[in-house]
C-alpha positions as CSV (number, residue, x, y, z in Angstrom):
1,X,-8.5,-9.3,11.7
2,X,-10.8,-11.0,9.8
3,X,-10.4,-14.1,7.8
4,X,-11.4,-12.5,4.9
5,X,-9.2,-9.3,5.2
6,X,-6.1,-11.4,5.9
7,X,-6.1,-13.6,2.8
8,X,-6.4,-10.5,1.4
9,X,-3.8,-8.4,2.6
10,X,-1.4,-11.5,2.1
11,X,-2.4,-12.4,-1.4
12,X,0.5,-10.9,-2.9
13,X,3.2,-13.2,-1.4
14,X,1.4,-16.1,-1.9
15,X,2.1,-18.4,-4.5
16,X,0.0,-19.4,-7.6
17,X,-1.4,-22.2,-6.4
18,X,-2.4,-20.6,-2.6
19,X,-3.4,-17.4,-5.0
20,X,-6.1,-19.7,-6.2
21,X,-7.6,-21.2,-3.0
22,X,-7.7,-17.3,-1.9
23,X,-9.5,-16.2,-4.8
24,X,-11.8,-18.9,-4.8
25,X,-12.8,-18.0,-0.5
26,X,-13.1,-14.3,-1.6
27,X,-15.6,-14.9,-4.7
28,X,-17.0,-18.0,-2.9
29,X,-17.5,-16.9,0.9
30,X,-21.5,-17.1,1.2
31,X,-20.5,-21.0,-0.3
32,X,-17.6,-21.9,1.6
33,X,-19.8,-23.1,4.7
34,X,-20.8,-26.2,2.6
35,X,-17.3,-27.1,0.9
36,X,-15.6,-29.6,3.1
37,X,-11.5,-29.2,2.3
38,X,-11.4,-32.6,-0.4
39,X,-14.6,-30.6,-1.8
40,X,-12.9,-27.3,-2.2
41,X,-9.5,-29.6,-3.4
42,X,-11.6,-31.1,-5.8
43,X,-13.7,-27.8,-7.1
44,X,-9.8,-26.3,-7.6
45,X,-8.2,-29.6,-8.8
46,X,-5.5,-29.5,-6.2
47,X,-4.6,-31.8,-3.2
48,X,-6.3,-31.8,0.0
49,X,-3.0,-31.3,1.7
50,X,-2.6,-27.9,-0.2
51,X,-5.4,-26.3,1.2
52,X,-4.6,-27.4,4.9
53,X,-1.6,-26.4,4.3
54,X,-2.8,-22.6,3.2
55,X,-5.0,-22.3,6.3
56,X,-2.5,-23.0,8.5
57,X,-0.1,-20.6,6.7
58,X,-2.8,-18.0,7.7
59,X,-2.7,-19.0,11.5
60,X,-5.4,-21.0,12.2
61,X,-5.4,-24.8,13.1
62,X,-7.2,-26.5,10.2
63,X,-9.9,-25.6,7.5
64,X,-12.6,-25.5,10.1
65,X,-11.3,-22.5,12.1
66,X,-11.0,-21.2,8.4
67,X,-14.4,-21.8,7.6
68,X,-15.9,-20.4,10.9
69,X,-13.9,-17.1,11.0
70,X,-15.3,-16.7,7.2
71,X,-18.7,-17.8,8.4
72,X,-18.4,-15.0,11.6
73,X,-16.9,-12.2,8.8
74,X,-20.1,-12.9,6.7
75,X,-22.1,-12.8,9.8
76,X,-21.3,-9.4,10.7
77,X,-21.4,-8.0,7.4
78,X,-25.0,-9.2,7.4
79,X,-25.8,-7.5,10.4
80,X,-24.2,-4.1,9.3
81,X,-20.8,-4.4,10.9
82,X,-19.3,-4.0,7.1
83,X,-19.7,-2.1,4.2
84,X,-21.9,-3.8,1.7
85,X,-22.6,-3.1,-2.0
86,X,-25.3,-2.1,-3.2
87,X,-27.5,-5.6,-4.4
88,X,-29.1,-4.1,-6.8
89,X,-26.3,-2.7,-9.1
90,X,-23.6,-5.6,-8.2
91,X,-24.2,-7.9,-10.2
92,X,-22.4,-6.6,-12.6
93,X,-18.6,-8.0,-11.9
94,X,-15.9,-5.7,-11.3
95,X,-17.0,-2.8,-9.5
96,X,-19.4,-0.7,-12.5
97,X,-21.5,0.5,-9.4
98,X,-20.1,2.9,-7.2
99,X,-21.2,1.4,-4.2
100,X,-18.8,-1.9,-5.2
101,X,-15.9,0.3,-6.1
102,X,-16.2,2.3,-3.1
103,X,-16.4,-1.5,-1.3
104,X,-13.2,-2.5,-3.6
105,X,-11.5,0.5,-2.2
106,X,-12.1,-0.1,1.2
107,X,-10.8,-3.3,1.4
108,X,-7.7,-2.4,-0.4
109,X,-7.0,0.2,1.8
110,X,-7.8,-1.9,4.9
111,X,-5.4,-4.7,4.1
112,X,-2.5,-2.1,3.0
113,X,-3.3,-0.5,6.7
114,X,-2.6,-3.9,8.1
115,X,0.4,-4.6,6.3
116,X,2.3,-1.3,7.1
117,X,2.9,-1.2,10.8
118,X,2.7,1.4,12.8
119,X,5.8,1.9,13.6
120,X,7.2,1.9,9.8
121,X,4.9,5.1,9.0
122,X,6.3,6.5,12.3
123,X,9.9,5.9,11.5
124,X,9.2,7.0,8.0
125,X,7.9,10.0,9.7
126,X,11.0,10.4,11.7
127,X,13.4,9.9,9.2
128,X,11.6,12.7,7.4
129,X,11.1,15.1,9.5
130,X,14.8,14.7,10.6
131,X,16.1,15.1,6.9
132,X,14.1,18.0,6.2
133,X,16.2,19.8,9.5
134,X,19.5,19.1,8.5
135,X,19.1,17.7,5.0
136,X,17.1,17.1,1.8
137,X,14.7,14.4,0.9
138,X,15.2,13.4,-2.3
139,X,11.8,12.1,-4.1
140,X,11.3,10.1,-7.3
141,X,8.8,8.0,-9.1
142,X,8.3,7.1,-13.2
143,X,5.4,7.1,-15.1
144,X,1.9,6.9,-13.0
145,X,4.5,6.1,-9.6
146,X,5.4,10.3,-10.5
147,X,1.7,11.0,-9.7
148,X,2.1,10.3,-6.0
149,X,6.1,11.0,-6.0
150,X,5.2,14.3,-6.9
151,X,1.6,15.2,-4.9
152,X,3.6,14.1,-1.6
153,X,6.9,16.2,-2.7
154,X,4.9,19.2,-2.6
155,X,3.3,18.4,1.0
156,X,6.6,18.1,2.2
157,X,7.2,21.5,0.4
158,X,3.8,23.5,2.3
159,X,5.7,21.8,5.7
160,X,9.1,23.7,5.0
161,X,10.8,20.8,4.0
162,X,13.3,20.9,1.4
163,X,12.8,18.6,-1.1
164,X,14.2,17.6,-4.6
165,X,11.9,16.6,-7.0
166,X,12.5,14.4,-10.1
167,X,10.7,12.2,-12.6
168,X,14.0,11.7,-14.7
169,X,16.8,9.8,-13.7
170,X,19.8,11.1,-15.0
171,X,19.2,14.2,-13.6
172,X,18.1,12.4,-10.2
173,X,21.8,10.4,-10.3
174,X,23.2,14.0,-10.5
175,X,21.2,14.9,-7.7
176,X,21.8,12.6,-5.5
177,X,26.2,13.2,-6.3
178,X,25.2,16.3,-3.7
179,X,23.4,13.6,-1.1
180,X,25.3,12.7,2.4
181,X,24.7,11.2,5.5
182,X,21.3,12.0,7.2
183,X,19.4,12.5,3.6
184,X,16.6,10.6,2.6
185,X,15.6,9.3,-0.8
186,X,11.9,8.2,-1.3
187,X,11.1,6.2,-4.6
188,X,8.3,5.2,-5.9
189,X,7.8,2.0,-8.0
190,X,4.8,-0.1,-7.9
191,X,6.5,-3.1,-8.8
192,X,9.8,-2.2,-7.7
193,X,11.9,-3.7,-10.8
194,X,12.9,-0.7,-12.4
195,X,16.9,-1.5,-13.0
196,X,17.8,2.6,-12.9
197,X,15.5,2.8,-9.7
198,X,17.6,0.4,-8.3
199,X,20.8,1.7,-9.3
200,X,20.3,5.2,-7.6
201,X,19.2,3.8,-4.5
202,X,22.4,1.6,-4.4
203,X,24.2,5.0,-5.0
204,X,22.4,7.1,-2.3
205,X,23.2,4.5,0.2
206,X,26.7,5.0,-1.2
207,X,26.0,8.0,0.2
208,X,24.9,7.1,3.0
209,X,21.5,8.4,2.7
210,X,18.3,6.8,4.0
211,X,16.4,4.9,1.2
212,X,12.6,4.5,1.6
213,X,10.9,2.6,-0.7
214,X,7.1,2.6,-2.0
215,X,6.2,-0.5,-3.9
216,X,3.7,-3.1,-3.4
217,X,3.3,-6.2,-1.1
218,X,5.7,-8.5,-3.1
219,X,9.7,-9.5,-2.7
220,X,11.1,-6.9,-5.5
221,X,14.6,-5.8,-6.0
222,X,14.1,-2.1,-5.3
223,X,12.3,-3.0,-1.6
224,X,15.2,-5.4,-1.2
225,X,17.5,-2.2,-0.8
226,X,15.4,-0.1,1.3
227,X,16.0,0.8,4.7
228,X,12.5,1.5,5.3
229,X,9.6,0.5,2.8
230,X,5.9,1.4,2.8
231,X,3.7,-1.4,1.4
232,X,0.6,-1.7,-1.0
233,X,-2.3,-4.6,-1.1
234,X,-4.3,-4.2,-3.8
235,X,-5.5,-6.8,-6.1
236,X,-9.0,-7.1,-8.6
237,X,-8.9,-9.1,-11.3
238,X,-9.9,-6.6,-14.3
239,X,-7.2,-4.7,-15.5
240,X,-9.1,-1.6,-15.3
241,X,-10.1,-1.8,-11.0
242,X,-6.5,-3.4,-10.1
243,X,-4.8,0.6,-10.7
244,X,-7.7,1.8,-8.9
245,X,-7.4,0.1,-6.2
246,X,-3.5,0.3,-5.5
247,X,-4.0,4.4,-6.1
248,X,-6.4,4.4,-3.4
249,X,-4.3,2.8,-1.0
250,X,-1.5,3.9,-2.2
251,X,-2.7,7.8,-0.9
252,X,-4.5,6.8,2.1
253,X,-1.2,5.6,2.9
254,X,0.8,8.6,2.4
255,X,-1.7,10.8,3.8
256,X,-1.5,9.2,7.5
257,X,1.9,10.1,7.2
258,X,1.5,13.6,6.2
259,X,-0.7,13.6,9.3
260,X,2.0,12.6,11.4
261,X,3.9,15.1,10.7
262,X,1.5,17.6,10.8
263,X,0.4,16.4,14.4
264,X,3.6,15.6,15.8
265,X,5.7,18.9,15.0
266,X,4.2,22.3,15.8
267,X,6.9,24.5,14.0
268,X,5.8,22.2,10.6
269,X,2.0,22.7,10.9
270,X,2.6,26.3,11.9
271,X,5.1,26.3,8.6
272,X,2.0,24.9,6.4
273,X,-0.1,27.7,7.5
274,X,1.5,29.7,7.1
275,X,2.4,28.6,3.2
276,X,-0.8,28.2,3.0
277,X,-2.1,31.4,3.9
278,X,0.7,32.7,1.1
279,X,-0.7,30.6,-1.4
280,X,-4.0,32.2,-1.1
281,X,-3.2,35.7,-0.8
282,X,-1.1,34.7,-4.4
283,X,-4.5,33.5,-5.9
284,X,-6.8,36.5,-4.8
285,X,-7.2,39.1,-7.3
């Protein structure tokens, strides 16, 4: 992993001041080569000791290493290894060209890859696929988090899996009074602070019901109650990219596991065809 993607996909747990030194590498990388760490302490107004202190948070030994992986990131994004944006539209900050919002995109999705490990989208997997044979998976998001909440609901749906659907929670408290053991709820909350949110997933696990959570990369209450929890990175500065960004990720994210279970269970992708195929025969004329 590159210096460069890991301050990014570990910008969201760092604190304010460490938020800073990141932002400053990431708008700053083509400079950083000739900032010594009491020059970048002194661009930032900060201690010395803060910024060794931040590199060696990320893993490396001191601010050289630091300087050299950014240096070898920059290097190969020169040379074509990386996406680049296009020069001529990008100087417009933000992401008004499509070429830098694709970029923006890219990288958001890259560090939310990185922060999810494999084996939490295959256990997610598991979970659901095992639900959806003996049990229900119970889905729900608020607001924009109903978006996704309800595209993935209806995936699950084309598999054969039973779901139950809801955007408002009263009636998703009700729902989950018919929940037991082997169940699964999946909620969706980008910052995960939602005080009902938090209540029903204390009352599934009453239930004793699986609780997967969707949120991003920060400490939150609701991922502080999940058995399981799916992760986003995404961060931009204008208000307007930052929603963008997390969307993006947030979907690449739930497709791989959509894949999964497409890939790993013949009897569900032979179910989706077959809905499928129902589906269109309902739309022609």
């Amino acid at each position: 992993m590159s210096a460069l993607v890991k301050i990014r996909s570990e910008r969201d747990q760092m604190s304010a001041v460490e938020r800073r030194i990141a932002d400053f590498i990431l708008e700053n990388a083509q400079l950083l080569r000739d900032y010594s760490s009491q020059q970048l302490a002194n661009a930032l107004g900060i201690s010395q000791s803060s910024v060794v202190k931040f590199t060696q948070k990320l893993g490396f030994k001191g601010y050289p290493d630091l300087k050299y992986s950014v240096g070898e990131a920059i290097a190969r994004a020169d040379n074509g290894d990386a996406p680049q944006p296009d020069a001529a539209n990008d100087s417009e900050r933000g992401g008004a060209s499509a070429g830098n919002l694709w970029r923006r995109k890219s990288e958001a999705e890259e560090a939310t890859r990185l922060i999810n490990p494999p084996q939490t989208l295959h256990a997610m997997a598991a979970a659901i696929e095992q639900a959806g044979r003996t049990g229900k998976v119970f889905i729900i998001g608020l607001g924009e988090d109903d978006i996704h909440a309800r595209g993935f609901a209806l995936k699950l749906s084309l598999l054969g899996i039973l779901t139950v659907h809801n955007f408002d929670t009263a009636r998703m408290t009700a729902n989950v009074s018919a929940a037991s053991a082997g169940d699964v709820l999946l909620v969706f909350s980008e910052h995960g602070n939602h005080p009902a949110l938090c209540k029903i997933a204390r009352y599934f696990r009453e239930r004793r019901g699986q609780v997967i959570t969707v949120t991003r990369h920060t400490a939150n209450p609701l991922r502080a109650l999940a058995d399981l929890s799916l992760v986003v990175s995404a961060h931009d500065e204008l208000p307007y990219i930052q929603p963008l960004l997390y969307q993006s990720a947030l979907q690449h994210l739930l497709d791989g596991v959509f894949v999964q279970l497409c890939e790993g269970h013949d009897d569900l992708h032979a179910q989706l065809l077959a809905n499928l195929d129902r589906i269109q025969l309902m739309l022609e004329p």
